[in-house]
C-alpha positions in Angstrom: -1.5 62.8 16.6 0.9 60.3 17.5 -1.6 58.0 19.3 -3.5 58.3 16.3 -1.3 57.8 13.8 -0.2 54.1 15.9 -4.2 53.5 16.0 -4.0 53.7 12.3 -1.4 51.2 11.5 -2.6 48.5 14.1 -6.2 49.0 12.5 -4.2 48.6 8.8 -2.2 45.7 10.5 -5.2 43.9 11.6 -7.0 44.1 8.4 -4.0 43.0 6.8 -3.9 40.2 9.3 -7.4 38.6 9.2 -8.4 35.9 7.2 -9.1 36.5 3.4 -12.6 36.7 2.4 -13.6 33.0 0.5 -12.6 33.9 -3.2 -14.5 32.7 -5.8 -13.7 30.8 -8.6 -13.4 32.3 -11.8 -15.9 30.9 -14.1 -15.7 28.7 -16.8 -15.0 29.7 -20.3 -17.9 27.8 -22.0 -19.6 25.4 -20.2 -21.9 23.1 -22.2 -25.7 23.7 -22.4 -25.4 20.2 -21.5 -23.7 20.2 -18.2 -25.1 23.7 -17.8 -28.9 21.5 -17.6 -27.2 19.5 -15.2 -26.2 22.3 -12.6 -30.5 23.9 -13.3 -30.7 20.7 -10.8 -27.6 19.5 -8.6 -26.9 23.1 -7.1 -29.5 22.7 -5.3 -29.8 18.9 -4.7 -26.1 18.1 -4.5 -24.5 21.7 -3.4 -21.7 19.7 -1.8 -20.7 18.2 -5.5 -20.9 20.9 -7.1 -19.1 23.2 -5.2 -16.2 20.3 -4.9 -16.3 20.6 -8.8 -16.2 24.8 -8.8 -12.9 24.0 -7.0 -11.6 22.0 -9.8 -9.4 22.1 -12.6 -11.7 20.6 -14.7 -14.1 23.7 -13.5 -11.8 26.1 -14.9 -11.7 24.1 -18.0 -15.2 24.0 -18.8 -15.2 20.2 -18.3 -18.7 19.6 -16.6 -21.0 16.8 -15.6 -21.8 15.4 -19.2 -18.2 15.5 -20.2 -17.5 13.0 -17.5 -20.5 10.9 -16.9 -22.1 10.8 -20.6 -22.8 7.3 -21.9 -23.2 5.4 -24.9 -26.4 3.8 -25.6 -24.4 -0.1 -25.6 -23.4 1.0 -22.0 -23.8 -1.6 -20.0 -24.5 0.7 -16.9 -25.9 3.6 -18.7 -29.2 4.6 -18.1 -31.6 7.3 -19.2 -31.7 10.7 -16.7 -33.3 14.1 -17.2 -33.2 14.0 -21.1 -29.0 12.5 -20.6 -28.1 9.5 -21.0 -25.9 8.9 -18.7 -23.7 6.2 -16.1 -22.4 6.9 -12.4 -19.2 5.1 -13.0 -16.3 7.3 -14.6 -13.5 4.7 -15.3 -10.2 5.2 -15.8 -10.9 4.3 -19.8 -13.5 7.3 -19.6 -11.0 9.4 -17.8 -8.2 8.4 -20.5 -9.9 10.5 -23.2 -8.1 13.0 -21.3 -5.3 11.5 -19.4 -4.0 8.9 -21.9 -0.3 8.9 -20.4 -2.0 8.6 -16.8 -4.2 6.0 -17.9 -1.8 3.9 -19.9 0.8 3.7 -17.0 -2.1 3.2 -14.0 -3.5 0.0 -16.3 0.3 -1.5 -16.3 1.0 -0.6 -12.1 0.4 -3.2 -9.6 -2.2 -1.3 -8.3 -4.9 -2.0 -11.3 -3.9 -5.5 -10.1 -5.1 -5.3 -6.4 -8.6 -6.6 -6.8 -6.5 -10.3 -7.9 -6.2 -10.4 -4.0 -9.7 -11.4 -4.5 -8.3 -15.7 -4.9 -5.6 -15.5 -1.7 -6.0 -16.3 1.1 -7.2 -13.0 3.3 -10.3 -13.2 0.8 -11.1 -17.1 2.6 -10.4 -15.2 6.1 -12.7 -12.7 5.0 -15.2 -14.8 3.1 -15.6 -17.9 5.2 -13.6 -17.7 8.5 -14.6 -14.2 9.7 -17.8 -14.0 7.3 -20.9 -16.2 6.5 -19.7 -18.5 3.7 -21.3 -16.3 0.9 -19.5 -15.1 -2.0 -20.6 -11.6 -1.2 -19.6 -11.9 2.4 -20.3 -8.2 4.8 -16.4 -8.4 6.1 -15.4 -8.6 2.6 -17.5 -6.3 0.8 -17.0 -3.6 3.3 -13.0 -4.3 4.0 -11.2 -6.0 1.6 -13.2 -4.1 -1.6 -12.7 -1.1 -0.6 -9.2 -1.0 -0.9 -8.7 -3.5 -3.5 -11.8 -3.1 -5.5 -14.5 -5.6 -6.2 -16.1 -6.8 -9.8 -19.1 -3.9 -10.4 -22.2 -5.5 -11.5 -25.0 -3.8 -13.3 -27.9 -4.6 -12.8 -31.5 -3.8 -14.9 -32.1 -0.3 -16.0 -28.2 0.3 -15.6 -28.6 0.1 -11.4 -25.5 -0.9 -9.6 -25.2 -3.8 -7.4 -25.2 -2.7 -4.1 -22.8 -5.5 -3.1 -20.1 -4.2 -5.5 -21.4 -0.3 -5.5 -20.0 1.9 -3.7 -16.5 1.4 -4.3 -13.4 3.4 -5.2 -11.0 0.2 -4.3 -7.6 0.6 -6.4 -8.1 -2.8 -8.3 -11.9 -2.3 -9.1 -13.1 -3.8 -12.4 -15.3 -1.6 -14.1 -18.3 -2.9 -16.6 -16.0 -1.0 -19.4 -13.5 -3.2 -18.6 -10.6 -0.9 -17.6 -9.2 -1.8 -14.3 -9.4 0.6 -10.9 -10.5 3.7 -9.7 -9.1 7.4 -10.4 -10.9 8.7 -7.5 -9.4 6.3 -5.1 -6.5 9.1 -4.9 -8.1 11.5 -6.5 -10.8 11.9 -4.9 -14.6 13.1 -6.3 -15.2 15.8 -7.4 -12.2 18.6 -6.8 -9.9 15.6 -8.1 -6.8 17.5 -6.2 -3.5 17.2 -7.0 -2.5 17.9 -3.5 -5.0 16.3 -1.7 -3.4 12.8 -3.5 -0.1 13.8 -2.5 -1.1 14.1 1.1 0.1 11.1 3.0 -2.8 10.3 4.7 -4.3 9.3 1.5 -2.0 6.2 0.7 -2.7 5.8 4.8 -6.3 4.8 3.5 -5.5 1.9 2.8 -1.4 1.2 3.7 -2.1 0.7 7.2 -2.3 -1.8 10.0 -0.6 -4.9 10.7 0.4 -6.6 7.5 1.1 -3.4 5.8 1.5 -0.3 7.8 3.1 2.2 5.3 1.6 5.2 6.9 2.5 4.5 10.7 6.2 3.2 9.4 6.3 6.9 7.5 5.1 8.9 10.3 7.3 7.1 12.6 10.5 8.0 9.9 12.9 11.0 9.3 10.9 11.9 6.1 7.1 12.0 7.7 8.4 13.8 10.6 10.0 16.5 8.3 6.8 16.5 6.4 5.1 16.9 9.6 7.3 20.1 10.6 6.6 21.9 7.0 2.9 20.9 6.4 1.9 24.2 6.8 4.7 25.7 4.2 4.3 22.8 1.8 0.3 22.4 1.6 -0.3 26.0 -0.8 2.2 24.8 -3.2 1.2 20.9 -3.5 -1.4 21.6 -6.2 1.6 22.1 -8.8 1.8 19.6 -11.5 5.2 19.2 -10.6 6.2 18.7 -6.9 9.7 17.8 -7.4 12.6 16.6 -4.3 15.4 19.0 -4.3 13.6 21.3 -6.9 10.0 22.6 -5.3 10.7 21.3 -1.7 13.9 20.5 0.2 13.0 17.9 2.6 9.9 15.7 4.0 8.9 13.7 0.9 5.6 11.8 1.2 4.6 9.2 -0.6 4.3 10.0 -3.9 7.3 11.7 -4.2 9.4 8.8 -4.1 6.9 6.6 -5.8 5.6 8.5 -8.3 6.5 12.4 -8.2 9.3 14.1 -11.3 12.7 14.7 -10.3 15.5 16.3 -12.3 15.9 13.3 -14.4 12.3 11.2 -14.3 9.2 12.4 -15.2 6.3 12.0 -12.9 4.4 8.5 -13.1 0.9 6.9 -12.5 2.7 3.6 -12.3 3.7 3.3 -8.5 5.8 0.8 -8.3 7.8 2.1 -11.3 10.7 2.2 -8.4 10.3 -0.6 -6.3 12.9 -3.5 -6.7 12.0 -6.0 -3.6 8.3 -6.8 -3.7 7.8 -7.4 0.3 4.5 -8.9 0.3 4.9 -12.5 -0.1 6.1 -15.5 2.3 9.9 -15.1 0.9 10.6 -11.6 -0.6 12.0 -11.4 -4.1 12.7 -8.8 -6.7 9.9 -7.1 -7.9 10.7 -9.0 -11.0 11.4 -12.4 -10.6 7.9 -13.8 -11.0 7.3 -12.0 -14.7 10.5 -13.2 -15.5 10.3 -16.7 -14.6 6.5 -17.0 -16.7 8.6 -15.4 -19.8 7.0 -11.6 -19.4 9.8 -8.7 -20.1 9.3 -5.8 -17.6 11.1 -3.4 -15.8 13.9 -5.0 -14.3 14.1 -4.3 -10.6 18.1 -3.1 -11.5 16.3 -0.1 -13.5 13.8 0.4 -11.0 16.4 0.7 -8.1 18.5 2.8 -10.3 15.4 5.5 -10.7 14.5 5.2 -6.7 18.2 6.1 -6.7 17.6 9.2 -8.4 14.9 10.3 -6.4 16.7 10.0 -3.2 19.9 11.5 -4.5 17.9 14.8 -4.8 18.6 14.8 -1.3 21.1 12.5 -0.1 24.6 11.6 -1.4 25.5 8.8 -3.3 27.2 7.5 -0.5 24.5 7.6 2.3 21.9 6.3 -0.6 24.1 3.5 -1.6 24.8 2.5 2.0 20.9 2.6 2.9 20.6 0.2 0.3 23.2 -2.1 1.5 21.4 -1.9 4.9 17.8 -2.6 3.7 18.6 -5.5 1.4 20.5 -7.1 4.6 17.4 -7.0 6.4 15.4 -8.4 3.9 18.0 -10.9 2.8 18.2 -11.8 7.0 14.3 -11.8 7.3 13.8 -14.7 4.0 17.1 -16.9 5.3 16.5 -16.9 9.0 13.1 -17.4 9.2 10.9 -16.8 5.8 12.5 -19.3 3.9 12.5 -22.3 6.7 9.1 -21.9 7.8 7.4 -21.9 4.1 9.2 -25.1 3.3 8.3 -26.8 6.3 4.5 -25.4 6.4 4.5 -26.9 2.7 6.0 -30.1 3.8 3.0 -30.8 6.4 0.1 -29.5 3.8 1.7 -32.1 1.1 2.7 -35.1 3.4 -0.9 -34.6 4.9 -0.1 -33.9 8.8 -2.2 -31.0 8.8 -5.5 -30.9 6.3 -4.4 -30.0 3.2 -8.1 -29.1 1.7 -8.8 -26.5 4.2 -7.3 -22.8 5.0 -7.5 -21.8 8.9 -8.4 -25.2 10.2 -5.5 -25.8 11.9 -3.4 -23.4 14.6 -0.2 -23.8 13.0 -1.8 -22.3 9.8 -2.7 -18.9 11.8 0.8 -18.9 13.5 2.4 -19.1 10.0 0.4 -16.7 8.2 0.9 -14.2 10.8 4.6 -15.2 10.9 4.8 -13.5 7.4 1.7 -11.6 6.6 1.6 -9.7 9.9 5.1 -9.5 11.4 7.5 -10.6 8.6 5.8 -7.8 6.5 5.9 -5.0 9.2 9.9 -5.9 10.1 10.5 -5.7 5.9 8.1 -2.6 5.5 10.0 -1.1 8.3 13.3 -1.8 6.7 12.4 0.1 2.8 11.0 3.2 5.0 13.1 3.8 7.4 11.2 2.7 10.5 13.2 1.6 13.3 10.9 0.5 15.8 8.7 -1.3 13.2 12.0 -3.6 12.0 12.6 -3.9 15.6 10.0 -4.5 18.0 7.1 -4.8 15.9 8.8 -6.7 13.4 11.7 -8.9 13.8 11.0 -9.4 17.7 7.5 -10.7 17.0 8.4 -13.0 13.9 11.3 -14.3 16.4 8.5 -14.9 18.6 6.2 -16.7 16.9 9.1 -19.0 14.9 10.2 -20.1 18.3 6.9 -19.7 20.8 4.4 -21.2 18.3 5.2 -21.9 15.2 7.8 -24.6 16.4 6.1 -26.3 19.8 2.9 -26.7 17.4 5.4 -28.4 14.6 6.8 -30.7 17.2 3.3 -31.7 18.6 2.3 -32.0 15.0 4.9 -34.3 14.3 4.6 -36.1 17.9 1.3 -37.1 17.2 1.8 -38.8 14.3 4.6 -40.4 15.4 2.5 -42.1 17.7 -0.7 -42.4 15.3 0.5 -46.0 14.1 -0.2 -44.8 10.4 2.9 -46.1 8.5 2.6 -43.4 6.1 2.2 -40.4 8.8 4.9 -41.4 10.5 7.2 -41.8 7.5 6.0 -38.4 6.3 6.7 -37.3 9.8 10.0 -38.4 10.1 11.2 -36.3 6.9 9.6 -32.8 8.2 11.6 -33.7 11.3 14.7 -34.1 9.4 14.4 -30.9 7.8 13.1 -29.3 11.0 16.4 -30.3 12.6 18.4 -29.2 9.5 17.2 -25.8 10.5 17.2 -25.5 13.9 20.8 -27.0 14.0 22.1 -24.5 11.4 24.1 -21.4 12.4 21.5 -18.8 13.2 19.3 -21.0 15.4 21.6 -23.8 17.3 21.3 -20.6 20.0 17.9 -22.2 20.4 19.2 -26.2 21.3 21.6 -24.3 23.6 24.3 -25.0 21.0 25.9 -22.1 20.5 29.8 -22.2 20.1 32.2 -21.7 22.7 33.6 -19.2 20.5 30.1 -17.5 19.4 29.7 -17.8 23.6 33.0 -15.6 23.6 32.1 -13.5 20.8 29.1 -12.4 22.5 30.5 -12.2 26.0 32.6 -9.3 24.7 30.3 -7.5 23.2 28.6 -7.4 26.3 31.5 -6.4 28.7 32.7 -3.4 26.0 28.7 -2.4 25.7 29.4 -1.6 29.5 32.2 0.2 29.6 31.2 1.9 26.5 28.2 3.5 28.5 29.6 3.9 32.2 32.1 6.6 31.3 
């Protein structure tokens, strides 16, 4: 009876155990004839879509094709389809009819801005140097749009371009006007909340050399902490509110500094709402300083840092938060002084006094060693700095910039200003003699006279006993 009785719990166990049989959403309160038409098709066309959307909110809320994807007949891109009249793109502006608070705040972020990338430089790298000299170049239309976002254009019969369609890039510019993409983050057609929240989906595009957001944050304290409680964490993501130091107690992803509620805020679609340095450019600078200095009134970066504050202090203490700060604008501030600052104005100097071409991006070797002085390594080493990265501040960061100052970016300035020294061109020689001045300027000043092998007896000294009290410090 015994044996019995254990064979009965281990079979009870083991049921208990296995994996739950696929549950199936509960069905819509009304559905729309409409949408309902739609479905007498795309079930069995597009069963991947429309099982995607039976997984959705808007599923459960009766919100079906039509509601979405219905047009108006001055549409640009709307077209006539199965007795609908219809278009593919759902905007933002369509989405707002809904989401108004989203909407509003996504429209103001820096992200419905990304497709203005399209007039920097990486668009000539990826327009003329690595592509074929055409405005609709294969290395841009299938990199740089697909992050930032590229123009749509319609064509007859409400067709899309197939140069600027397909494409969910942040900044897109859709023929309503509104700027970006919902489904970048959230993506077709479940639209989950949790599924945006996941890391890896900022890592779409926040990655790689000049701005690698999702190695620096699995490389941190918070993505490894993430990491550890995936598992825990994942069935409770797809909460409206996924709140630091209220639904979770450690390993915050991205959005939950960025964008997620705490305590005090409420959650945003505007994500950099919290972000006081913008790290992006040649010389960092607070996130506000350009707005201000054209005569816009935003956010200052003061009330920005003070909300980031918030967030972190759901799980830090003022103290820790308010020395982390101190740290990261020292790195930052040590980054634009040493080495951000200096080479900018001297780069500028040639392209003005016209040493190097002046008309033309890439044409010149000193113009690669300074744009990767900044876009690539000066970016990682700051990056690394606001996330907590160590070996990205360090090795892949500061090191290399260090590097390519004094390997490249210098020798090819001296040769630079050699040759025209020689050239017998008054005017190239005068203009050569000033970038000269200011080169010395630098390279005389306290943080690089290391590099004329004119450091001070007593910085000599200084560092001498460092050295000898590193030593004893480790051989006990």
């Amino acid at each position: 009876m015994i044996r019995y009785f254990c064979v009965l719990l281990l079979m009870v166990s083991a049921f208990a155990q296995a994996p739950a049989a696929k549950k199936a959403a509960a069905k819509p309160a009304a559905l729309s004839a409409a949408s309902k038409a739609c479905l007498g098709c795309h079930e069995g066309t597009t069963p991947g879509i429309v099982d995607q959307w039976k997984r959705s909110v808007h599923y459960k809320k009766a919100i079906g094709c039509l509601e979405c994807h219905k047009a108006e007949k001055g549409d640009t891109d709307g077209f006539e389809h199965n007795g609908a009249y219809i278009a593919v793109i759902v905007s933002p502006k369509d989405c707002s009819s809904c989401h108004a608070k989203e909407y509003k705040e996504f429209q103001a972020s820096h992200h419905s801005d990304a497709g203005k990338i399209m007039g920097s430089l990486d668009n000539v790298l990826a327009e003329v140097v690595e592509g074929n000299m055409k405005p609709n170049s294969p290395a841009a239309v299938s990199g740089c749009w697909q992050c930032h976002g590229s123009e749509v254009k319609v064509l007859a019969g409400g067709k899309l371009d197939p140069a600027t369609w397909p494409n969910t890039g942040i900044g897109r510019l859709n023929p309503d006007g509104s700027k970006g993409s919902c489904s970048a983050c959230h993506m077709r057609h479940n639209f989950s909340r949790a599924q945006a929240r996941m890391p890896e989906n900022c890592g779409r595009c926040h990655l790689g050399p000049d701005h690698p957001q999702m190695e620096v944050y699995t490389e941190s304290k918070h993505g490894i902490a993430f990491a550890a409680n995936r598992s825990r964490y994942e069935p409770l993501m797809e909460k409206k509110r996924w709140a630091p130091g209220v639904d979770f107690e450690q390993g915050p992803t991205c959005t939950t500094c960025h964008m997620s509620a705490t305590a005090e805020l409420p959650l945003t679609h505007d994500s950099g709402a919290r972000i006081s340095w913008t790290l992006r450019p040649a010389v960092s600078e607070k996130v506000d300083a350009a707005a201000k200095a054209s005569g816009k009134t935003v956010k200052a970066w003061e009330t920005r840092r003070s909300d980031m504050k918030q967030v972190c202090g759901a799980c830090h203490a003022t103290g820790w938060v308010e020395n982390w700060y101190d740290q990261f604008d020292k790195s930052v501030n040590l980054y634009n002084d040493k080495f951000g600052r200096p080479a900018t104005k001297l780069y500028q100097m040639l392209r003005a006094s016209g040493l190097i071409s002046n008309g033309v991006d890439f044409d010149d070797k000193i113009e690669f060693s300074y744009y990767e002085l900044w876009h690539h390594e000066g970016r990682r080493a700051r990056h690394g700095a606001a996330m907590m990265g160590p070996d990205y501040v360090q090795w892949h960061g500061n090191y290399e910039v260090a590097k390519r100052f004094y390997s490249e970016f210098v020798p090819e300035l001296k040769e630079i200003l050699e040759k025209a020294m020689h050239s017998g061109d008054a005017a190239k020689v005068e203009a050569a003699k000033k970038v000269q001045a200011e080169l010395d300027q630098v390279l005389n000043s306290e943080v690089h006279r290391w590099y004329l092998g004119k450091m001070s007896q007593a910085d000599r000294d200084a560092r001498k006993k460092a050295a000898e009290e590193f030593k004893r410090r480790y051989a006990q």
